[in-house]
C-alpha positions in Angstrom: -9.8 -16.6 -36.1 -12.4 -16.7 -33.3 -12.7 -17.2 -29.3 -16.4 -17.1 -27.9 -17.7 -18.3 -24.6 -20.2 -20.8 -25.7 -22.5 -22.8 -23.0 -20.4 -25.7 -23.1 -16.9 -23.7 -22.6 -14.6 -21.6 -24.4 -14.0 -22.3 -27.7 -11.2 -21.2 -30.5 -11.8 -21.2 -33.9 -14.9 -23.5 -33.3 -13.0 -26.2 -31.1 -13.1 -26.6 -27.3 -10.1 -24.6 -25.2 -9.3 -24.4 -22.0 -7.0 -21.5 -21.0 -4.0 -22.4 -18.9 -2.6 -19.3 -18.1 -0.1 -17.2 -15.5 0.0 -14.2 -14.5 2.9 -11.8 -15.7 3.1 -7.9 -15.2 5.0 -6.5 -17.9 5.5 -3.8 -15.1 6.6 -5.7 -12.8 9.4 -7.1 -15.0 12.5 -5.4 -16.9 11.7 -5.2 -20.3 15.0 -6.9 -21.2 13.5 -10.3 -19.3 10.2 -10.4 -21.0 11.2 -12.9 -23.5 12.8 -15.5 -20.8 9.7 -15.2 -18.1 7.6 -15.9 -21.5 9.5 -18.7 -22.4 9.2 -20.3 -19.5 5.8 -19.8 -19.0 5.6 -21.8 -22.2 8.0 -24.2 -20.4 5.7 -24.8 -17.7 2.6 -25.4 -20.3 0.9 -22.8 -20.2 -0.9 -21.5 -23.2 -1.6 -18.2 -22.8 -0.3 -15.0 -20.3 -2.4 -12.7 -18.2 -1.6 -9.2 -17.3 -2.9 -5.6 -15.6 -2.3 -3.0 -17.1 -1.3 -0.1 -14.4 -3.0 3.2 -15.8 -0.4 5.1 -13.4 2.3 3.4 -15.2 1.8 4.9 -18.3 0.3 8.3 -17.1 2.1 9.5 -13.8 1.6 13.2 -15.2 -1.9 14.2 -16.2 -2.1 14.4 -20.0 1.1 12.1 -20.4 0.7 8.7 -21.9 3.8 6.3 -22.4 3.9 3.5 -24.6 7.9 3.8 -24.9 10.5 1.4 -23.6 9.1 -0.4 -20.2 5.9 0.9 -20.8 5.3 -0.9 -24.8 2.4 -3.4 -23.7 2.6 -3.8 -27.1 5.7 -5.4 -27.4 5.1 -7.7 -24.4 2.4 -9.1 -26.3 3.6 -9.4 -29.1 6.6 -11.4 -27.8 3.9 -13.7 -26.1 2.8 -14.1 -29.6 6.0 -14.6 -31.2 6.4 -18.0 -28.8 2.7 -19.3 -29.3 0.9 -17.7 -26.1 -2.3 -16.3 -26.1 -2.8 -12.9 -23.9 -5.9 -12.0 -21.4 -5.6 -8.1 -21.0 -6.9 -6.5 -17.9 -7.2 -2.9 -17.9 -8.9 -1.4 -14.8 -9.0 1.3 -14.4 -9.1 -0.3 -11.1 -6.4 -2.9 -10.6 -5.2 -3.3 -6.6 -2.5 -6.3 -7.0 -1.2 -4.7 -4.7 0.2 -1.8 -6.5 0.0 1.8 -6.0 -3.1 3.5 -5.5 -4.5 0.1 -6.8 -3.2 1.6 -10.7 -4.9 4.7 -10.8 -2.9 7.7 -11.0 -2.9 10.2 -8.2 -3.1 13.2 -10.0 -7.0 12.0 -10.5 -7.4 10.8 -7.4 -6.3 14.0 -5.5 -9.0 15.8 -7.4 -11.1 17.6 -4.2 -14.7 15.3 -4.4 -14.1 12.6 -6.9 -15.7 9.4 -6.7 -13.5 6.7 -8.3 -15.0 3.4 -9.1 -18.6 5.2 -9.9 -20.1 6.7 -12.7 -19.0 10.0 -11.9 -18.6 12.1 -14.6 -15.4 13.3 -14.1 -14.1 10.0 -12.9 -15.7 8.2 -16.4 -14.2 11.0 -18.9 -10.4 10.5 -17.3 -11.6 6.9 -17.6 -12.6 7.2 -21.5 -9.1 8.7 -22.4 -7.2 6.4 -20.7 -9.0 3.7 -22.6 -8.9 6.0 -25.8 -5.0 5.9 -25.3 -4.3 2.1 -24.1 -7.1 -0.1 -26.2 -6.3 0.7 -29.9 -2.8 -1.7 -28.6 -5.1 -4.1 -27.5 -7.6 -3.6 -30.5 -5.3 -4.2 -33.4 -3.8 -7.1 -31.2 -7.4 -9.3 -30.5 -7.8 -12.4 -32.0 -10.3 -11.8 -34.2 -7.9 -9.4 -36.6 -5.1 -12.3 -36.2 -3.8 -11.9 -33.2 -3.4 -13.3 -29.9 -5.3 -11.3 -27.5 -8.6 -13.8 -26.2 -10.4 -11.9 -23.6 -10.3 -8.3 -22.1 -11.8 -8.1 -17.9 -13.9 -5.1 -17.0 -12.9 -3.3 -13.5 -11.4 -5.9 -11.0 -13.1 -7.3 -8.0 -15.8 -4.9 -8.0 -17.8 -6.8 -6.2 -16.1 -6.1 -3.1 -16.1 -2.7 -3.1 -19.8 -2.3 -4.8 -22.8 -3.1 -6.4 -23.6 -0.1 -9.5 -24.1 -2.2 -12.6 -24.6 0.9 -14.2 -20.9 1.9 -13.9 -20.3 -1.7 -14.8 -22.1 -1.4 -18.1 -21.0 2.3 -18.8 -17.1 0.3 -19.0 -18.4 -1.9 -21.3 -19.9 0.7 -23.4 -16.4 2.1 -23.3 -14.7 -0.3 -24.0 -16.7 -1.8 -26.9 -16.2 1.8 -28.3 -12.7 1.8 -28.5 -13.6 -1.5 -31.2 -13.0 -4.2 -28.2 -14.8 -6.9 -30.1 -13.0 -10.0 -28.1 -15.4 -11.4 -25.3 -15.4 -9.1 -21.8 -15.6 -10.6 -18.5 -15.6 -9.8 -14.8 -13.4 -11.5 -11.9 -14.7 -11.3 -8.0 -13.7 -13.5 -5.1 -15.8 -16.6 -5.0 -18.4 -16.2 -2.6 -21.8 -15.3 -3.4 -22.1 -11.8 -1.7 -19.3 -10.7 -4.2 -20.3 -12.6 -7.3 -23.5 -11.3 -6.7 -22.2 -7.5 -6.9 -19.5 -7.4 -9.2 -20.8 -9.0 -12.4 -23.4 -8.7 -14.9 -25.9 -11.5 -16.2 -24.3 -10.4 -19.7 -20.6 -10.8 -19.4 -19.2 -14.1 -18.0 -18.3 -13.9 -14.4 -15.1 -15.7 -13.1 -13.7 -16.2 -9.7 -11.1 -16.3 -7.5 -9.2 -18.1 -5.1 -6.3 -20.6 -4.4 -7.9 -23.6 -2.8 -10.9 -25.2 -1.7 -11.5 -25.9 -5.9 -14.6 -27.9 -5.9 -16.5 -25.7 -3.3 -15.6 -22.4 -5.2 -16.4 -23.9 -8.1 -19.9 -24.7 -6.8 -20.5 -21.2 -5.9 -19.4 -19.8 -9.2 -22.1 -21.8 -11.1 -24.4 -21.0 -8.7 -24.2 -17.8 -10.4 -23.8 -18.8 -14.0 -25.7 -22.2 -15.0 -23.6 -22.8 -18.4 -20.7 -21.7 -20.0 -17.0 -21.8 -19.3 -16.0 -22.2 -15.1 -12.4 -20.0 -14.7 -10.5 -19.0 -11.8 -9.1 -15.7 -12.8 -6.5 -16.0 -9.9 -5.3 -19.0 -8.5 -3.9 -17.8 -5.8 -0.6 -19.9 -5.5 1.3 -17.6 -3.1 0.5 -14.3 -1.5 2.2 -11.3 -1.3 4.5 -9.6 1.9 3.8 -6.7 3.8 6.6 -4.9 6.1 7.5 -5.9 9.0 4.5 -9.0 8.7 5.8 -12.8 7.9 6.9 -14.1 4.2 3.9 -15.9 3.1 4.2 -19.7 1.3 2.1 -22.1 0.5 3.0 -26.3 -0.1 3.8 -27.1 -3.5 1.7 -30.4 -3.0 -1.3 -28.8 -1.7 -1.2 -26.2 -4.6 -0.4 -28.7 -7.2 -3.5 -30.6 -5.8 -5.8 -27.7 -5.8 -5.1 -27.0 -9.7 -5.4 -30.5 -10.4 -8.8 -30.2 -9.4 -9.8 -27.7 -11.4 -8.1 -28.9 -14.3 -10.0 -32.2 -13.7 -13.8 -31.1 -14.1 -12.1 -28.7 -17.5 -12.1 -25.6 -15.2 -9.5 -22.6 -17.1 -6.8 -21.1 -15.0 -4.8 -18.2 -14.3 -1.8 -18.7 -11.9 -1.4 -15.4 -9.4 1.6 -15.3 -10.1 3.6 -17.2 -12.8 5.7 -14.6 -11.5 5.6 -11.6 -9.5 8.4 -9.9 -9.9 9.7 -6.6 -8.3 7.7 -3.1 -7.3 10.1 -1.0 -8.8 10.6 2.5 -7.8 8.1 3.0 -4.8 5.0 1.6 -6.9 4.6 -1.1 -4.2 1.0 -0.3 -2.7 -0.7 -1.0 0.6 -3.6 -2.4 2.7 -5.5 -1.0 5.4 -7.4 -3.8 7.2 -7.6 -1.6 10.5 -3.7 -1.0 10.4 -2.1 0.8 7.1 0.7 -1.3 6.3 2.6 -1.4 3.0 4.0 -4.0 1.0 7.5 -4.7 0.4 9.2 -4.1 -2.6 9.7 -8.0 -3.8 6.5 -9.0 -5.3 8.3 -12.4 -5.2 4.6 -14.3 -4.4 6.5 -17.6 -3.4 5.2 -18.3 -7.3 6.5 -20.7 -9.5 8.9 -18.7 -11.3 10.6 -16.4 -7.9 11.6 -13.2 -8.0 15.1 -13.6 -10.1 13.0 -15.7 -12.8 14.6 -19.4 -11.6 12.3 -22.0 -11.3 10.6 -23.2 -7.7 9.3 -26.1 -6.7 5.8 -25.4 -7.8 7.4 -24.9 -11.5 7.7 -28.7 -11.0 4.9 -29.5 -9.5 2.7 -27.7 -11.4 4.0 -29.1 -14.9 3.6 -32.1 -13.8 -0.2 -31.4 -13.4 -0.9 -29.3 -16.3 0.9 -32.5 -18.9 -2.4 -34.5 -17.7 -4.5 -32.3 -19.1 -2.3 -30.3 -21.9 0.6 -30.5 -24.3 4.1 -29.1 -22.2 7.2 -28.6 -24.2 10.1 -31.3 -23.3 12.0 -28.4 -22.6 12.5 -27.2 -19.3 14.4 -24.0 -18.0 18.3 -24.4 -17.1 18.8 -24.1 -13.6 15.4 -25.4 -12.5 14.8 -26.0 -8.4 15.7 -30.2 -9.5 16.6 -32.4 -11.8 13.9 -33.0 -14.7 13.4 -36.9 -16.1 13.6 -36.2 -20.2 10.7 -38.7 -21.7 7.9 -36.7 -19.9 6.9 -35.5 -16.4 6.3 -38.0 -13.8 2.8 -37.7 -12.5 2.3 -36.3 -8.2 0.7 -38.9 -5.9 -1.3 -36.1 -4.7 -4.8 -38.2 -3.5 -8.1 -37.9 -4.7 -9.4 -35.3 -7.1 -12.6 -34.8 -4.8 -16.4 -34.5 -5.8 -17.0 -33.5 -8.8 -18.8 -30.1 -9.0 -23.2 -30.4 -9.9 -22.8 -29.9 -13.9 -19.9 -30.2 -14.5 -18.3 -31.8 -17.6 -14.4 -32.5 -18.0 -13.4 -30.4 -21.1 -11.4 -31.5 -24.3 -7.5 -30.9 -23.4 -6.2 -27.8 -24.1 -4.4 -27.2 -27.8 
């Protein structure tokens, strides 16, 4: 089996493939509910789950590694496999999602003088046995030895925190040395300052964001004339601080955005499919002039809520994703409404807006 990013778009085993995907942290989830959120990301349509992976999750001690219990990516990806979903695998060793100490684990960063996120030596070799320990999952579970992993991201936003492509490329090297064979890519916010910074002509650069669709994607191929266009995060909620508002967004203006980037063959990865819960003080913080922390519900006002049930954007967004790709007549008991059996009833949701300079609609998903 194969996955390459070709000039004209992704392509599996030769054909054209356009990744519908969520996000899902395994950590963010008891392992015992794996299997439903899974299943009903499959539910929804979605061919293929997206997940971090929190380096402080497996290692909170220095020289510890778990892959027991909550912490067996394995098995979550395996499961994914067992009900037809392909997997994207993002590692770090930076994450942020808002998780503690953005997933590195303090024991490294309260070494006296470390520079993380550079090519500091000290910061790279904690860096190359973390990988040593985590990849070989990942490596026996790729696509191209038969199973279901596509793609495998390098850092995470870098471009907003810097511009050292040689730290970029010295990941890569690591990476493609733990036998990482599956294409790499990098994810920044789409604007060009970022873009600009946080990628590298050789890996295929993806964006961010959760609206706006034809502008973003106009930037993003500003910065890479062919290939596949994919929004690594779609943002479809946003997360809660303390003591700040509960963020939500309209179904219908989020159904609309994805529409549009399913339109012009653009991949996707909802942030979230679900969020989840920040279990045991691993919610993290921001400090944009005041330090404030987020709560402990990672709920994202995302189509699957905190509990797991179906919101209104589950709805809305099936509808969407059935003009573009196969979804399953089966929907999740206890859904936000009443479903029509026959097939999804499309959203009067207006015009799909310009399409982007270049762009080509895709073959539907499979």
């Amino acid at each position: 089996m194969s996955f390459v990013v070709a000039d004209d778009g992704f392509r599996l085993n030769g054909r054209q493939f356009q990744i519908i995907s969520g996000s899902l942290h395994y950590f963010r989830v008891h392992p015992d509910l794996w299997e439903d959120r899974i299943i009903k990301a499959r539910q929804l349509g979605l061919n293929t789950i997206d997940t971090y992976v929190a380096w402080n999750f497996h290692s909170s001690r220095e020289g510890e590694f778990r892959t027991d219990g909550w912490h067996d990516l394995g098995r979550f990806l395996d499961l994914a496999a067992k009900h037809g979903l392909y997997a994207i695998v993002r590692p770090g060793p930076y994450i942020c999602a808002e998780w503690r100490n953005a997933g590195m684990p303090t024991w490294l960063t309260a070494k006296p003088g470390i520079r993380v996120r550079t090519s500091d030596p000290r910061y790279m070799d904690a860096t190359a046995a973390y990988y040593a320990q985590l990849l070989p999952l990942v490596r026996e579970r790729q696509i191209s030895r038969g199973g279901n992993v596509l793609m495998v991201q390098v850092e995470n936003e870098y471009g907003a925190y810097g511009d050292d492509a040689a730290y970029l490329r010295s990941l890569v090297e690591l990476i493609k040395a733990q036998g990482i064979d599956v294409p790499l890519f990098t994810c920044d916010q789409a604007n060009d300052e970022m873009l600009g910074r946080g990628g590298l002509p050789e890996l295929l650069r993806t964006g961010t964001f959760g609206s706006r669709t034809t502008e973003r994607l106009e930037v993003l191929r500003r910065h890479q004339e062919t290939g596949p266009l994919m929004c690594t995060e779609f943002w479809d909620g946003w997360f809660d601080s303390w003591g700040r508002e509960h963020h939500i967004t309209a179904p219908e203006q989020s159904a609309a955005d994805l529409d549009a980037l399913l339109a012009v063959g653009g991949s996707v990865n909802l942030y979230m499919l679900h969020g989840g819960t920040n279990f045991a003080l691993y919610n993290g913080a921001n400090d944009k002039g005041v330090y404030v922390p987020t709560i402990t519900s990672y709920d994202y006002d995302a189509p699957l809520s905190e509990d797991g049930t179906p919101g209104p954007k589950f709805d809305a967004f099936r509808e969407v994703i059935a003009r573009y790709a196969p979804v399953p007549e089966e929907t999740p008991e206890g859904g936000w409404r009443p479903r029509v059996r026959g097939g999804p009833r499309p959203l009067r949701l207006g015009g799909r807006g310009r399409r982007p300079r270049g762009l080509r609609p895709a073959a539907a998903a499979g």
